[in-house]
C-alpha positions, -999 to 999 in steps of 0.1 A, spaced: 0 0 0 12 36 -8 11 67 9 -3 99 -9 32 108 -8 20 142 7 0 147 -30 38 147 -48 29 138 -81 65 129 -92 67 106 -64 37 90 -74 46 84 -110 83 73 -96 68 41 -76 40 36 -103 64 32 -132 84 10 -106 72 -22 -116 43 -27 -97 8 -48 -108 -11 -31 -82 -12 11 -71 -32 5 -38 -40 39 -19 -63 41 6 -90 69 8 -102 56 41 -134 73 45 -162 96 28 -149 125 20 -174 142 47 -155 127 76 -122 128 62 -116 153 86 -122 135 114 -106 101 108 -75 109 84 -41 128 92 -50 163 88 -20 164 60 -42 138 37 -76 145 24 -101 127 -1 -92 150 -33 -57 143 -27 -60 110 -26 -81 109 -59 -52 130 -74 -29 102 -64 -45 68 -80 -58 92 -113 -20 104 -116 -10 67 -109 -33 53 -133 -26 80 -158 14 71 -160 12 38 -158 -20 27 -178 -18 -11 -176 -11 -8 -136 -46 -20 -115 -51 8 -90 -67 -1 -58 -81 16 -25 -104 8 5 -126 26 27 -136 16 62 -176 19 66 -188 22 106 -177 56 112 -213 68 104 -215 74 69 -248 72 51 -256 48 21 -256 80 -3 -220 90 8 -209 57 1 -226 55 -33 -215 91 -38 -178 75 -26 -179 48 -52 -190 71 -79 -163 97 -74 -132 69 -71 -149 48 -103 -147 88 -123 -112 81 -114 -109 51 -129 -99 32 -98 -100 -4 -105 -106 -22 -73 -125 -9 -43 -126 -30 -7 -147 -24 20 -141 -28 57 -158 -27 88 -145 -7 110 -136 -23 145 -126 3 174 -92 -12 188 -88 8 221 -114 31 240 -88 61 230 -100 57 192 -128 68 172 -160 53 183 -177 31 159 -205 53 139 -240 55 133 -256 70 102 -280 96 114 
């Protein structure tokens, strides 16, 4: 799995024309509660920016990334989600379910 590489899109071509079969990013989230579960230095449009530019350099590579659901998205930011990472021609999308490891992290969700 890569980082966004802090959005460095010479970076990101670098380690996609290195050989790889898979780019695999993760977006984590919605981009609605981006803010609230990613490092303040990542955020969803970067992240597109990343697999697109991946994708874009290295045609032939599969791009990849996964969001967690339980953090209290709603079934129209997920579809929304989908919609927005299939625009940027992301191959592959996993879902997880997100599990609270410790009491000191993010509480599981509920849609409201």
């Amino acid at each position: 799995r890569s980082s966004d590489l802090r959005g460095d899109l010479k970076a990101v071509e670098k380690v996609a024309q290195s050989g790889l079969d898979v780019y695999a990013h993760n977006v984590e989230t919605v981009p609605e509660l981006q803010r609230h579960v990613r490092d303040p230095r990542a955020n969803f449009d970067q992240s597109i920016s990343v697999l697109k530019h991946a994708k874009s350099v290295q045609p032939d590579i599969i791009s990849k990334t996964s969001i967690m659901l339980g953090l209290g998205e709603t079934d129209e930011q997920v579809y929304s989600t989908m919609k927005a990472l299939r625009e940027a021609d992301v191959d592959c999308l996993t879902f997880g379910q997100y599990m609270q490891p410790t009491k000191r992290h993010l509480k599981i969700g509920r849609a409201h």
